[in-house]
C-alpha positions as CSV (number, residue, x, y, z in Angstrom):
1,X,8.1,22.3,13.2
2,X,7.1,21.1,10.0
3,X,5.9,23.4,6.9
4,X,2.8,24.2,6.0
5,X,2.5,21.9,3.0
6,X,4.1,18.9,5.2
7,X,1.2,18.9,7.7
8,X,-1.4,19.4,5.2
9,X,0.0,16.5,3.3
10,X,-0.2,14.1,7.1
11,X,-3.3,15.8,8.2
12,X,-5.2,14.7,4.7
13,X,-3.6,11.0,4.7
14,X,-4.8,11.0,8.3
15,X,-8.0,12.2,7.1
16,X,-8.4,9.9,4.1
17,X,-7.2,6.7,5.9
18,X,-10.0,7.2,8.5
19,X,-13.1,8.5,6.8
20,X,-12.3,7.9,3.1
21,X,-12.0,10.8,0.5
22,X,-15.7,11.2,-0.1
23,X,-16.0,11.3,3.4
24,X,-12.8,13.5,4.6
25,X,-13.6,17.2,5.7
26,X,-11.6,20.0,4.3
27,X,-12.2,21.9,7.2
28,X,-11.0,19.2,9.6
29,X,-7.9,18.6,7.7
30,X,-7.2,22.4,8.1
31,X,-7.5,22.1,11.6
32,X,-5.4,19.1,11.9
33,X,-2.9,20.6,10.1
34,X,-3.2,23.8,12.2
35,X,-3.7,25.9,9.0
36,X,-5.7,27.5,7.2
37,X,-7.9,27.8,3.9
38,X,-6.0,30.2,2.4
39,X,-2.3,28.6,2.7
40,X,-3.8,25.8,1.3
41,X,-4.8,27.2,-2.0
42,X,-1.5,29.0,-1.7
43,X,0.3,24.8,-2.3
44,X,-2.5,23.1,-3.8
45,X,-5.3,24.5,-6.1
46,X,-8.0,22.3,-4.5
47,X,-8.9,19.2,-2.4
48,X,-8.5,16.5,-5.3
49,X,-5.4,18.2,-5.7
50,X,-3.9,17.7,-2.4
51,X,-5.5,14.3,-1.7
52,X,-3.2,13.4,-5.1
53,X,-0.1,14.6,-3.9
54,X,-0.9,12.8,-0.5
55,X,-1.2,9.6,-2.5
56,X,1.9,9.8,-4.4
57,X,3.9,11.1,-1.8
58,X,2.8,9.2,1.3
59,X,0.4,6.1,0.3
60,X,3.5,5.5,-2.5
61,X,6.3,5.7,-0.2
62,X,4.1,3.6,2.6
63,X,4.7,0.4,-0.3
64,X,7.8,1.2,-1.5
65,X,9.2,1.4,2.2
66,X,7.7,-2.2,3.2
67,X,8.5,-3.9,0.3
68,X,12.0,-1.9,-1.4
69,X,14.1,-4.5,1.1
70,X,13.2,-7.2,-1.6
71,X,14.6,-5.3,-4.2
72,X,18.0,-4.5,-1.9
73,X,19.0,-7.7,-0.9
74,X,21.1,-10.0,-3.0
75,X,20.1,-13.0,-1.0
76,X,17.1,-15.4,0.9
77,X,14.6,-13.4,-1.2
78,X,11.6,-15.3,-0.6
79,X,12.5,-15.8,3.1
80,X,12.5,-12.4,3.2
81,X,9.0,-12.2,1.9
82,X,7.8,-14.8,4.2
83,X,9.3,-12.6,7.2
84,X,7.6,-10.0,6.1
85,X,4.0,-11.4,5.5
86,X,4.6,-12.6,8.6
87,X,5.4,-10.0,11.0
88,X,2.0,-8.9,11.8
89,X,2.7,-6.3,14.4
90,X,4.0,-4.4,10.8
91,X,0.1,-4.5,9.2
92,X,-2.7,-2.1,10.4
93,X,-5.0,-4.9,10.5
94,X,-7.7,-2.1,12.1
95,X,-7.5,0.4,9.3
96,X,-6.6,-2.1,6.5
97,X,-4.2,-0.7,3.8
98,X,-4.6,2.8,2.6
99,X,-3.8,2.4,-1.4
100,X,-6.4,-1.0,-0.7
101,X,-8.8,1.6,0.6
102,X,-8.4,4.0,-1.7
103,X,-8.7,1.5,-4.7
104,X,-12.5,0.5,-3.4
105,X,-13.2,3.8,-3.0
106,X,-12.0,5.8,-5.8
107,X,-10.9,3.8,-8.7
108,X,-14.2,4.2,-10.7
109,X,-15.2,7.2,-9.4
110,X,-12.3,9.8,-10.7
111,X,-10.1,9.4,-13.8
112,X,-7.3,11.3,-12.2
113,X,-7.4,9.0,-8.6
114,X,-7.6,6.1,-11.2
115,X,-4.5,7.0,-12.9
116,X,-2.3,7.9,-9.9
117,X,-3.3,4.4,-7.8
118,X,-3.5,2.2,-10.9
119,X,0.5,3.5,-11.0
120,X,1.3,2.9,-7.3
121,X,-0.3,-0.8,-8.2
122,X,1.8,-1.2,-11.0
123,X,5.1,0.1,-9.1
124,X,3.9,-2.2,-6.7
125,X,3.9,-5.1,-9.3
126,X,6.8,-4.4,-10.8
127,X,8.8,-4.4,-7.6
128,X,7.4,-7.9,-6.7
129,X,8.3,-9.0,-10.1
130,X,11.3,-8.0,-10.1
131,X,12.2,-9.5,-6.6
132,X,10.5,-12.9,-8.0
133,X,13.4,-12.8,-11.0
134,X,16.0,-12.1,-8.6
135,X,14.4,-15.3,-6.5
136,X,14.5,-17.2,-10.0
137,X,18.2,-16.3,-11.2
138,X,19.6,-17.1,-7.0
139,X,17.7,-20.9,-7.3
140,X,15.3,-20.2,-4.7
141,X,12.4,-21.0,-6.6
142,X,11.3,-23.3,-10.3
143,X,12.2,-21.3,-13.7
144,X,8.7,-22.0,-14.5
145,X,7.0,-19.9,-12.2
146,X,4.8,-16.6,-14.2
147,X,6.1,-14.2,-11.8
148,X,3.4,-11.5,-13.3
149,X,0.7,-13.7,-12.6
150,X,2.3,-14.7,-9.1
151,X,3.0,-10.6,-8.0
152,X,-0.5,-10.3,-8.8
153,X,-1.7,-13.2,-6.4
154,X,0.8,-12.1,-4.1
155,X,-1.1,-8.5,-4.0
156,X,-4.6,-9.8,-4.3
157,X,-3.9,-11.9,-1.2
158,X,-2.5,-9.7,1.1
159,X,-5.2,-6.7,0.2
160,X,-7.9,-9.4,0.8
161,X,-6.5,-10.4,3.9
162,X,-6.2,-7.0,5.0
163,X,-9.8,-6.3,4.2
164,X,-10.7,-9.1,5.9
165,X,-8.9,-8.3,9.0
166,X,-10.5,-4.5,8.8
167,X,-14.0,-5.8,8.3
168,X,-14.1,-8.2,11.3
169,X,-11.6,-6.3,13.3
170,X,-9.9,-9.6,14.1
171,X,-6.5,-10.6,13.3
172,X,-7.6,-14.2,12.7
173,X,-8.5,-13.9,9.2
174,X,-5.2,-11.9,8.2
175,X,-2.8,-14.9,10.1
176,X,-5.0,-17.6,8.4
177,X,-4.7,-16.2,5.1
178,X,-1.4,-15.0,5.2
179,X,-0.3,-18.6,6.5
180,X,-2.1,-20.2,3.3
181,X,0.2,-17.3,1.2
182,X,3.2,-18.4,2.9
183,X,2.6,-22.0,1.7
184,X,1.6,-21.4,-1.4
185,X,5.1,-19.7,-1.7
186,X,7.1,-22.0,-0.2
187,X,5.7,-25.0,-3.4
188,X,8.0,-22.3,-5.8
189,X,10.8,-23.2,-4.1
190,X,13.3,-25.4,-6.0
């Protein structure tokens, strides 16, 4: 059984992710979470509060799990990328991405929200960055390629396929534009 503060932290993402933080009920993340008020404040002071450490310990770890195996190989970097856009059955192309989500929701809304995804962004960034210079230094892909401004396509395009695929609740739109990703990364290659 997990603690307390473990299935408050699940029931909120699970809460968030499908109604949004402006719309997500305290009370039914309580009951999800099969707990109530009161051991809540005993772990986190308020709502915000826990919706944070739900970001930065589950939305976080949700990127860094897809997309750390770029930074562990030593090899086929950008096939790996490609296998990875590719495998669709890995995407929750009915929810679309939570940090994506959270971003349209939140970003302008609370300095504190703003701070803590702008960081998981970054991370985000960096690690594609640094998987691009790994591509660069094993001749998979031209010296000349701006690998900041290429992680940042590389984001935009997959949270706009995502939204895409959310919005019309087809998968179509996510396969077409992850296809056109794919080819745009496959003209780095040496």
């Amino acid at each position: 059984m997990q603690d307390i503060r473990t299935r408050l932290i699940e029931a909120t993402f699970q809460e968030v992710f499908s109604n949004g933080y402006t719309g997500a009920s305290l009370a039914n993340i309580l009951k999800r979470a099969d707990t109530k008020k009161g051991s809540m404040y005993h772990h986190f002071p308020s709502k915000k509060d826990m919706v944070i450490a739900m970001i930065e310990e589950k939305v976080e770890k949700r990127i860094e799990k897809k997309w750390q195996v770029l930074a562990q190989t030593d090899k086929n970097v950008i096939t790996l990328l490609i296998s990875i856009l590719e495998d669709t059955n890995s995407w929750d192309l009915t929810n679309g991405c939570p940090l994506g989500n959270l971003l349209q929701e939140s970003l302008n809304q609370d300095e504190d929200f703003a701070k803590t995804l702008t960081d998981i962004l970054d991370k985000w960034k960096k690690l594609f960055c640094d998987a691009l210079e790994k591509a660069i230094e094993l001749g998979e892909i031209r010296e000349d390629v701006e690998i900041e401004k290429v992680a940042t396509f590389l984001i935009a395009s997959i949270e706009g396929a995502l939204l895409l695929a959310k919005k019309h609740q087809d998968k179509k739109d996510f396969e077409v534009s992850i296809e056109q990703l794919v080819f745009y990364i496959n003209t780095l290659k040496k």
